[in-house]
C-alpha positions as CSV (number, residue, x, y, z in Angstrom):
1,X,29.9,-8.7,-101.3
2,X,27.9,-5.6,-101.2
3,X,26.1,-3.7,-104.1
4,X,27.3,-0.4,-105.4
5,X,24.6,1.9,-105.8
6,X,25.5,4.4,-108.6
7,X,24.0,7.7,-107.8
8,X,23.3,11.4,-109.2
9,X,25.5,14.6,-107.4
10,X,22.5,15.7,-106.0
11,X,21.5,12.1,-104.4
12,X,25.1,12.2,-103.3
13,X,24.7,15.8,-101.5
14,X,21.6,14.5,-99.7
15,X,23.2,11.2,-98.4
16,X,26.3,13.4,-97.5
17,X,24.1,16.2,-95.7
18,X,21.7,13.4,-93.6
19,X,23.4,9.8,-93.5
20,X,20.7,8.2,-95.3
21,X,20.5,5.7,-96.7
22,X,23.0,3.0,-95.5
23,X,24.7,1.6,-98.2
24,X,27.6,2.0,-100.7
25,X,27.2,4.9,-103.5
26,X,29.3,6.0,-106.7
27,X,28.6,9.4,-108.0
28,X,30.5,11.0,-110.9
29,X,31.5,15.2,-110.4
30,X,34.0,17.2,-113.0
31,X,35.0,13.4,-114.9
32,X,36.2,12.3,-111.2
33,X,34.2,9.3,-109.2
34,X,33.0,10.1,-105.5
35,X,32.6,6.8,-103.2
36,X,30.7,7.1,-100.4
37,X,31.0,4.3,-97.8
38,X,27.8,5.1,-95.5
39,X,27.2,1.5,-94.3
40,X,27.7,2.4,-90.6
41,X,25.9,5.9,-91.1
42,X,29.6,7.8,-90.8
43,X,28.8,8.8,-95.0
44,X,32.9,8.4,-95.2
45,X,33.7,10.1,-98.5
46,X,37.1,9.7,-101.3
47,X,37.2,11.1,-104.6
48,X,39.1,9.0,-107.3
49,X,40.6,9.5,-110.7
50,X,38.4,6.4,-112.6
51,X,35.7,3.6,-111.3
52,X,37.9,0.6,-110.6
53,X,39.9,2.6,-107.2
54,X,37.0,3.9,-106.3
55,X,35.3,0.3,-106.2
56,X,37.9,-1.2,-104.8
57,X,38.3,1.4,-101.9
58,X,34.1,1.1,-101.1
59,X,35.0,-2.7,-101.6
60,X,37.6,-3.4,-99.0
61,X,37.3,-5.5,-96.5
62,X,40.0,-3.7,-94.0
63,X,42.7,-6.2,-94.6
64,X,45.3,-3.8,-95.6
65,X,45.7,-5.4,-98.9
């Protein structure tokens, strides 16, 4: 399983704006939370209502499930 790294909006903006650093990353903007998946560098981004879907999305494994 991989760590989370929770993260400020402007740490967020900077991994957003270069792809750096690989990893998983939780940022909260306007009471929403912002996952950003950049463990292959692509810095894929969701925003979600509340923690535990965003978690899970930066969590899955691909399954479908």
């Amino acid at each position: 399983m991989s760590a989370i790294n929770l993260i400020t909006e402007a740490e967020a903006l900077k991994i957003i704006e270069t792809r750096r650093p690989i990893g998983l990353f939780m940022a909260w903007e306007g009471g929403k939370a912002i996952g950003i998946d950049n463990s292959t560098g692509d810095a894929w981004t969701e925003e979600f209502p509340d923690a535990k879907s965003c978690t899970d999305w930066l969590l899955d494994d691909g399954d479908g499930e």
